[in-house]
FIGUZA-659485 format. One record per residue (C-alpha): residue number from 1; residue in one letter; x, y, z negated. Coordinates in nm, 3 decimals. Last residue first. Layout:
FIGUZA-659485
ATOM pos code       X       Y       Z
ATOM NUM    A       X       Y       Z
...
//
This chain:
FIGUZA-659485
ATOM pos code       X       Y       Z
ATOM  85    X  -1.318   0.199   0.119
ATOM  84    X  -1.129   0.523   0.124
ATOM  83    X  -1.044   0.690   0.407
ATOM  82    X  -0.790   0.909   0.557
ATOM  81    X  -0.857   0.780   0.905
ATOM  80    X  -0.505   0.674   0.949
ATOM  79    X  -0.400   0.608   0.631
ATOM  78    X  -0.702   0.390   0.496
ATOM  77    X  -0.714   0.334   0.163
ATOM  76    X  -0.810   0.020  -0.067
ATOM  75    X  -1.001  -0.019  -0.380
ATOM  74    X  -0.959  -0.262  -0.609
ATOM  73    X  -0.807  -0.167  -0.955
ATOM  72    X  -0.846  -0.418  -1.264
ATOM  71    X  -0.400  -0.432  -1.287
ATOM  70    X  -0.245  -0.184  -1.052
ATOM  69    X  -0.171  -0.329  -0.689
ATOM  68    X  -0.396  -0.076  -0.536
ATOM  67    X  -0.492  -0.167  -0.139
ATOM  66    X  -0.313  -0.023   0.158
ATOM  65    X  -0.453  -0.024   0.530
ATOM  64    X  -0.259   0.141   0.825
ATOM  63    X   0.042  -0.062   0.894
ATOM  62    X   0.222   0.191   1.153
ATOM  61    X   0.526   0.077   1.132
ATOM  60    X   0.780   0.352   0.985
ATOM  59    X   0.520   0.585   0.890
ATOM  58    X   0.282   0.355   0.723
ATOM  57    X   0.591   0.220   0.514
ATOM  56    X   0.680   0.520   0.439
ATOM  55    X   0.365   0.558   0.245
ATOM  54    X   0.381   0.280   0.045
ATOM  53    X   0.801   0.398  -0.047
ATOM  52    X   0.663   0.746  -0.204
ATOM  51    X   1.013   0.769  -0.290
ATOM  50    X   0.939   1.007  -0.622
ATOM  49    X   0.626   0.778  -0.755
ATOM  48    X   0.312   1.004  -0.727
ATOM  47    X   0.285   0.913  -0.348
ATOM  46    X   0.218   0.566  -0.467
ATOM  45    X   0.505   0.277  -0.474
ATOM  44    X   0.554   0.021  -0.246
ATOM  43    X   0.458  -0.372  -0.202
ATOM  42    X   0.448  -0.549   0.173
ATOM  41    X   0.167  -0.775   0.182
ATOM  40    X   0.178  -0.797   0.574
ATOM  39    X  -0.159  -0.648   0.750
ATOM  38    X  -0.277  -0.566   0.351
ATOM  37    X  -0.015  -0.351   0.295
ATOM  36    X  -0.009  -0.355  -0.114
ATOM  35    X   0.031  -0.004  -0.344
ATOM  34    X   0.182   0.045  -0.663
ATOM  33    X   0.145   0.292  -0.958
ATOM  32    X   0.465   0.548  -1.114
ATOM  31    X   0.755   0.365  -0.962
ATOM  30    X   1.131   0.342  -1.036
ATOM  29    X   1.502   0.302  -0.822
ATOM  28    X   1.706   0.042  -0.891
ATOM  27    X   1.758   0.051  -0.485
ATOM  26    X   1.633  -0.317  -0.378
ATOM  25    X   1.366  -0.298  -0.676
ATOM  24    X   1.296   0.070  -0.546
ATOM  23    X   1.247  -0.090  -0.151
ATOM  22    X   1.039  -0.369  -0.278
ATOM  21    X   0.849  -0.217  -0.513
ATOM  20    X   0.709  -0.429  -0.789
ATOM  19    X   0.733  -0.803  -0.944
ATOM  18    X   0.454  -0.931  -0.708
ATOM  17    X   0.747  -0.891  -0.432
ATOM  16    X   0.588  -0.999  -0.071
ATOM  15    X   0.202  -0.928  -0.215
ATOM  14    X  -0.025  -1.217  -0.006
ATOM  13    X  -0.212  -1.096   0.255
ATOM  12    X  -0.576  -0.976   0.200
ATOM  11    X  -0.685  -0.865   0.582
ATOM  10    X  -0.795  -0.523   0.645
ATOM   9    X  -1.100  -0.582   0.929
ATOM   8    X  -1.352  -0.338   0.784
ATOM   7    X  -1.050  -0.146   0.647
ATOM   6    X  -0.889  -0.098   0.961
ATOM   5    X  -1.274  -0.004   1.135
ATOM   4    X  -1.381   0.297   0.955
ATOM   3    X  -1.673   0.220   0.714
ATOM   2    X  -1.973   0.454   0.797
ATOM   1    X  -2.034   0.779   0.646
//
């Protein structure tokens, strides 16, 4: 299976709040793992944190590359094809 075409041309911005989640650091909310946009470095948590903010972020603008923020992790994921590269 070939390479879908947002993560063959996912860019590598850099991460807006390095520190965590921007919407649970706004809320004093907590995370499980983190996740980075890479169209505009936005940071949320996973779908195993309980306001699965990476994922809202997809759904509110349509951003459809995220790559793990977790320390020695690399890969990235594809929303929109539901692929991982």
């Amino acid at each position: 299976m070939a390479i879908c075409e947002h993560l063959s041309h996912a860019d590598d911005p850099p991460a807006k709040t390095p520190e965590g989640c921007e919407e649970c650091l706004a809320t004093g909310g907590r995370w499980v793992h983190l996740r980075r946009c890479l169209e505009c470095g936005h940071i949320g948590c996973c779908d195993s944190s309980p306001s699965k903010h990476a994922t809202a972020h997809y759904h509110a603008v349509g951003h459809p590359v995220i790559q793990s923020f977790e320390p020695g992790e690399s890969w990235r994921w594809c929303f929109t094809d539901n692929q991982m590269g």
